[in-house]
C-alpha positions as CSV (number, residue, x, y, z in Angstrom):
1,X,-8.9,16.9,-12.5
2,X,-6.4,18.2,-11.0
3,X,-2.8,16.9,-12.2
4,X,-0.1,16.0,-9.8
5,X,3.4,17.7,-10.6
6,X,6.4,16.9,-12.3
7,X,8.5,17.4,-9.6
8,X,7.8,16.0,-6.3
9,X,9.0,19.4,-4.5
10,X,7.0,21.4,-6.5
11,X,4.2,19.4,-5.7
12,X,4.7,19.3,-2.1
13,X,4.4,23.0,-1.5
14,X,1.8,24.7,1.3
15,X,-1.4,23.8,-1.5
16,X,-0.1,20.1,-1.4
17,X,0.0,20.2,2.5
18,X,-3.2,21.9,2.7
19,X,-4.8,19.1,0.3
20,X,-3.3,16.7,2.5
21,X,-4.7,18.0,5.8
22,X,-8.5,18.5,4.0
23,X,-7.9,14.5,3.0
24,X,-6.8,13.8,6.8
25,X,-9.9,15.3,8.6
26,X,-12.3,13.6,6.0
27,X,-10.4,10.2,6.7
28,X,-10.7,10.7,10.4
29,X,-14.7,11.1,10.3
30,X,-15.2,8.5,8.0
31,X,-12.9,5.9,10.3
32,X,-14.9,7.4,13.5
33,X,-18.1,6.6,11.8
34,X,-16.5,3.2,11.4
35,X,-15.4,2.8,14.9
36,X,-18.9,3.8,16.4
37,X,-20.2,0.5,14.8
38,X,-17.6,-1.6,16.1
39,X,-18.9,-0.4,19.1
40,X,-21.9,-1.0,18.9
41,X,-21.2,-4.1,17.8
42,X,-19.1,-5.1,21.2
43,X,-21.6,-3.8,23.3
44,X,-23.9,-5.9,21.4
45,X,-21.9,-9.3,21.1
46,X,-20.0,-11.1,23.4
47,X,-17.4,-13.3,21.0
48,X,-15.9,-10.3,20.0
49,X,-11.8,-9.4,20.7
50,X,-11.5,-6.3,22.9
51,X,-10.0,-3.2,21.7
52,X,-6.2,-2.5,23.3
53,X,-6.0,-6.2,24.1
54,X,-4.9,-9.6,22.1
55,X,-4.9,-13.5,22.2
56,X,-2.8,-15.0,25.0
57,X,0.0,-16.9,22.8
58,X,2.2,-19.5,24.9
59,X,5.0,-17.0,26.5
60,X,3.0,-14.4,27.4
61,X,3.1,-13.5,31.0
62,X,0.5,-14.7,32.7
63,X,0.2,-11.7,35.0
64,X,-1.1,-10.0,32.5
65,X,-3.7,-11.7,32.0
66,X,-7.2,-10.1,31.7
67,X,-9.5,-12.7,34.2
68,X,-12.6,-10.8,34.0
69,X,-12.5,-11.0,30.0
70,X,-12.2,-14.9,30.7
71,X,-14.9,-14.8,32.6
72,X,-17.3,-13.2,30.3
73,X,-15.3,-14.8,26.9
74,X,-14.1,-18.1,28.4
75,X,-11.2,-17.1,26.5
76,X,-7.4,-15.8,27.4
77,X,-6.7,-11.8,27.1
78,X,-3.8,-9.7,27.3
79,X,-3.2,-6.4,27.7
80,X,-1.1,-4.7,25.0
81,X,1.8,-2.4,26.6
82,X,2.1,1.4,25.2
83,X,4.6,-0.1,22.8
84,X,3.2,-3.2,21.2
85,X,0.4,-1.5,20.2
86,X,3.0,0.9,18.4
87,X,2.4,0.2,14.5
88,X,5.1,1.2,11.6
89,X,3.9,1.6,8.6
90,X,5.8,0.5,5.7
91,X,5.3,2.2,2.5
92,X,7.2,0.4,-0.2
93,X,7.1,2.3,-3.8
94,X,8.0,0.6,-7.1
95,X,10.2,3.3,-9.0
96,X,10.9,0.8,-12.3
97,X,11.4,2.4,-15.8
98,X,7.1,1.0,-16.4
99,X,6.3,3.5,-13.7
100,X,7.3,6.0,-15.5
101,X,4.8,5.9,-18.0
102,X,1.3,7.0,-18.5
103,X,1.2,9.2,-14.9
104,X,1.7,6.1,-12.7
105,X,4.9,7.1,-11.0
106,X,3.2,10.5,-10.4
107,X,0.3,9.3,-8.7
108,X,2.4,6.5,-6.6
109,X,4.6,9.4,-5.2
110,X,1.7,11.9,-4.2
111,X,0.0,8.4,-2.8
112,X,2.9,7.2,-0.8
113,X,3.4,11.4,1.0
114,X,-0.8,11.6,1.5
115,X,-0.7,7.6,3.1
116,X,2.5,8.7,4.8
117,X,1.0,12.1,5.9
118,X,-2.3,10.6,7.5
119,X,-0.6,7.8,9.2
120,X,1.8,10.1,10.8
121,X,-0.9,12.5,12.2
122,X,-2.2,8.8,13.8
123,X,1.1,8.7,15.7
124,X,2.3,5.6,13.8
125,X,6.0,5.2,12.4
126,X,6.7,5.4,9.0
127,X,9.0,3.7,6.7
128,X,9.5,4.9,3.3
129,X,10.9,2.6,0.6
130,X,11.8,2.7,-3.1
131,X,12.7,-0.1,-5.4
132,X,13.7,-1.0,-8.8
133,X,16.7,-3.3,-10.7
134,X,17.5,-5.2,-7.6
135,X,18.0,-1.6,-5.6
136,X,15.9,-1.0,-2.2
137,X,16.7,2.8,-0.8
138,X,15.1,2.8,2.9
139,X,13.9,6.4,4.7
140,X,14.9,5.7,8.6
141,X,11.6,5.0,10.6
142,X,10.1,8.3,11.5
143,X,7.4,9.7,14.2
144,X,5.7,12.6,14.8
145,X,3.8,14.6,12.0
146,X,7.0,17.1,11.0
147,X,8.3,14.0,9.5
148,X,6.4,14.1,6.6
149,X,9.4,17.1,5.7
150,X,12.2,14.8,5.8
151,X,9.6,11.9,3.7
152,X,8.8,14.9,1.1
153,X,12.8,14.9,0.6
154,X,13.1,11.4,0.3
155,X,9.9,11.3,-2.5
156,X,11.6,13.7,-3.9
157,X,14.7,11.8,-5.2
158,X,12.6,9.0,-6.7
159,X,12.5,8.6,-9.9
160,X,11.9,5.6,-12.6
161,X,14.1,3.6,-13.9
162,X,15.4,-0.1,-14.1
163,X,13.7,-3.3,-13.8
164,X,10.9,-4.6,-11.9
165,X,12.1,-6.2,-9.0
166,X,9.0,-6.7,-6.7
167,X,9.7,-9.9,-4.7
168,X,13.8,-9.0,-4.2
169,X,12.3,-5.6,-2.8
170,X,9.6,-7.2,-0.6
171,X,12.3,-9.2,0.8
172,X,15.1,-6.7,2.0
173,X,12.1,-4.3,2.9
174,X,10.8,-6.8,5.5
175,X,13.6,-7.7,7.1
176,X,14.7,-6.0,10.4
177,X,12.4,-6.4,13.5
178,X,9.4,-9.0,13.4
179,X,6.8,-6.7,14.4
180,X,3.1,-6.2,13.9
181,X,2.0,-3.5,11.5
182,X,1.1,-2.4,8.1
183,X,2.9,-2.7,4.6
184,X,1.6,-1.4,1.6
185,X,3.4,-2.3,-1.4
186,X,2.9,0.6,-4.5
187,X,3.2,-1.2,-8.0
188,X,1.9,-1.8,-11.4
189,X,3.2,-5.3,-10.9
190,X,4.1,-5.6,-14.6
191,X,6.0,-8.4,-13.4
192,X,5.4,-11.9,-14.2
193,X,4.7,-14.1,-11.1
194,X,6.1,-13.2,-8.2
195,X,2.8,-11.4,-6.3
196,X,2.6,-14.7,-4.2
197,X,6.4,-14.4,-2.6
198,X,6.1,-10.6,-2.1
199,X,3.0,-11.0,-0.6
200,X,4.5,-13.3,2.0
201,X,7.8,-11.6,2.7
202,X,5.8,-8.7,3.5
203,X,3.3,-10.8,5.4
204,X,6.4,-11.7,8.2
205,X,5.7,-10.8,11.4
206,X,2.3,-10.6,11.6
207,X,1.8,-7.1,9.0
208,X,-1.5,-6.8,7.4
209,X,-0.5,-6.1,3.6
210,X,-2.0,-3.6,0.9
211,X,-1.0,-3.8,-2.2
212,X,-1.8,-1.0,-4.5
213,X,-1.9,-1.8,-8.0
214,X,-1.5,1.2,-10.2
215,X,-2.8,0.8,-13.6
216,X,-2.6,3.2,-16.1
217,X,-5.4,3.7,-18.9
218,X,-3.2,2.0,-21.9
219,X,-2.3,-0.8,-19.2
220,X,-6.2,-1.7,-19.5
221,X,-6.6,-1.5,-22.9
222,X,-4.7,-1.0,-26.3
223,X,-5.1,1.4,-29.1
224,X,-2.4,0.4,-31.2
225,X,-3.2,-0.7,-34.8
226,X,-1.7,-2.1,-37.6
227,X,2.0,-3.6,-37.2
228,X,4.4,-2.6,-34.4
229,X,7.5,-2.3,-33.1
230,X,7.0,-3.0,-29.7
231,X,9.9,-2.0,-27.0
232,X,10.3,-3.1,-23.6
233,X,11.0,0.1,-21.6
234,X,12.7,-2.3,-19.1
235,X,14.7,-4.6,-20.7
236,X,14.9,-3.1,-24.4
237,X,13.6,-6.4,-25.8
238,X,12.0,-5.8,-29.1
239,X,8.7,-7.5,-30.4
240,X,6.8,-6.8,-33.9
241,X,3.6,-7.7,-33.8
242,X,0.2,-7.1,-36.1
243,X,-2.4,-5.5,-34.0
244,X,-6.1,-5.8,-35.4
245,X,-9.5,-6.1,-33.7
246,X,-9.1,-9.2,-32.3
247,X,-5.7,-8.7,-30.9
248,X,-6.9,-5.9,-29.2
249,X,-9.9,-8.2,-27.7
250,X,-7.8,-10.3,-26.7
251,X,-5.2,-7.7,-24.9
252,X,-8.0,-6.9,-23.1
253,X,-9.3,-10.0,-21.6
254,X,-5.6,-11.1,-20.7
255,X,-5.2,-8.0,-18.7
256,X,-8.9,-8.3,-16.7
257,X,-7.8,-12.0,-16.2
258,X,-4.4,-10.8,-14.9
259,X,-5.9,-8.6,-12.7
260,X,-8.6,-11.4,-11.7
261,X,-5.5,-13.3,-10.7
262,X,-3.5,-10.5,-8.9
263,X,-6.5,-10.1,-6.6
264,X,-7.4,-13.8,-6.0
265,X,-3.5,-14.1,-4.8
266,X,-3.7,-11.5,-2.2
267,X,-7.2,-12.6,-0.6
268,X,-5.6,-16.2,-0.5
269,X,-3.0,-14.6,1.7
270,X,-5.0,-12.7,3.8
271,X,-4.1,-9.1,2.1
272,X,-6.1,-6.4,0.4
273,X,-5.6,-5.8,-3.3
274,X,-7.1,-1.9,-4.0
275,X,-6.4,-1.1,-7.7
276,X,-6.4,2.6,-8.6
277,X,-6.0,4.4,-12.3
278,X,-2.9,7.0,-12.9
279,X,-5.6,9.2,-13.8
280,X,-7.5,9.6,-10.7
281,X,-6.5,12.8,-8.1
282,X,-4.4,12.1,-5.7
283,X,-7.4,12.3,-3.0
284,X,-9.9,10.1,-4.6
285,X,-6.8,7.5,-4.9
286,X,-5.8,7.8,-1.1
287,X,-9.6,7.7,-0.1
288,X,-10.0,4.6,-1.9
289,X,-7.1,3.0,-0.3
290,X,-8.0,4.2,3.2
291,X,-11.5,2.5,2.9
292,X,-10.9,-0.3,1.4
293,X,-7.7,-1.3,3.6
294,X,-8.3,0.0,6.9
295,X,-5.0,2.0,7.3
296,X,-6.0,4.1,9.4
297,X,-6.8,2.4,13.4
């Protein structure tokens, strides 16, 4: 397996990039194999939307207004200007002191440049974000694919630290212009409760939402035996507890219903949960992402 780098620089030299361009081309065939059944599946239907247009809302101009798509659909159709059909992608990463641990903040930060990579060779916009203890840093939208140099720097000054502070973040990162587009939220969400609120901050605007949960081997399971001093790595709250067989079963069936949870909370929203391990390579992460969430088109 091939482990991703101390140091964010390091990681982002010309066998990074090349890794990243590899990753790009086998994204694009896969979402061209995608698009040919769409396709098909217009030239086959008729109830379907049409691609570069959208839903008349009240307020639209009228004359633009696609009649001969009423016609055949009996339904109202717009066509989108050059700049509606613009999309930013906002890429929010959690950079709490739980990040830091077991290779999750590793994995987050060569996930963020290869998501931030692709979507700029797709001509979208891309806004970086890092969060933790009430904090949000913001990268200024960029465009064109020799931003990904100026996003590299910006990767490379996060580190972990601090509390978790997912729905605060969610919030400042989504305000500014109410915009269609794409957020992706980076986390291991060991937070208690506030999925549903960060979901819908996010959400504002008409975004689709990703949240990638990053979970980290001893996040899934424990190994610990015997008594323990337990520390928070967060809040340096200290718990001693007795760890035998069955409080190890049960560790495990509270995380799995967790996750359960996490997941049920996003579909209710209309988002895509894609949970990836810190010990996956950075590729196989980004893949799974990229499928499961449509990023790219």
């Amino acid at each position: 397996m091939t482990q991703v780098k101390e140091s964010v620089r390091a990681a982002f030299d010309e066998a990074f990039l090349r890794r990243l361009e590899r990753l790009r081309l086998v994204a694009r065939r896969r979402l061209a194999s995608a698009r040919a059944g769409r396709q098909r599946s217009r030239r086959r239907g008729a109830g379907l939307e049409l691609a570069e247009h959208r839903a008349y809302a009240p307020g639209d101009d009228f004359r633009r207004v696609d009649w001969n798509a009423f016609r055949r659909l009996e339904r109202l159709y717009v066509a989108e200007r050059e700049e509606e059909s613009e999309r930013t992608v906002v890429l929010a990463l959690d950079r709490s002191a739980s990040m830091g641990r077991g290779g999750k903040l590793d994995l987050a930060r060569a996930l963020v440049a290869a998501l931030a990579y692709v979507a700029l060779a797709d001509d979208d916009r891309v806004l970086l974000a890092s969060f933790a203890g009430g904090e949000v840093t913001l990268s200024p939208p960029r465009k064109g694919s020799a931003a990904i140099f100026s996003l590299f720097r910006f990767l490379d000054g996060v580190s972990a630290a601090g509390t978790t502070s997912v729905a605060a973040a969610s919030r400042a990162v989504a305000r500014g212009p109410r915009r269609p587009g794409l957020a992706v939220l980076v986390t291991d969400f060991l937070e208690e409760g506030p999925a549903r609120t960060a979901l819908r901050a996010l959400a504002e605007g008409g975004r689709e939402v990703v949240l990638v949960h990053i979970v980290a081997p001893e996040d899934e399971s424990c190994a610990l035996r015997g008594e323990r001093r337990l520390v928070d790595v967060e809040t340096g709250e200290e718990l001693v507890l007795s760890l035998d067989a069955r409080a190890r079963e049960e560790y495990g069936r509270v995380f799995s219903h967790w996750v359960r949870e996490l997941e049920a909370t996003a579909r209710s929203l209309g988002a895509t949960h894609v949970r990836v391990r810190s010990d996956q390579k950075m590729e196989d992460a980004a893949l799974t992402v990229l499928g499961k969430a449509g990023v790219l088109g």
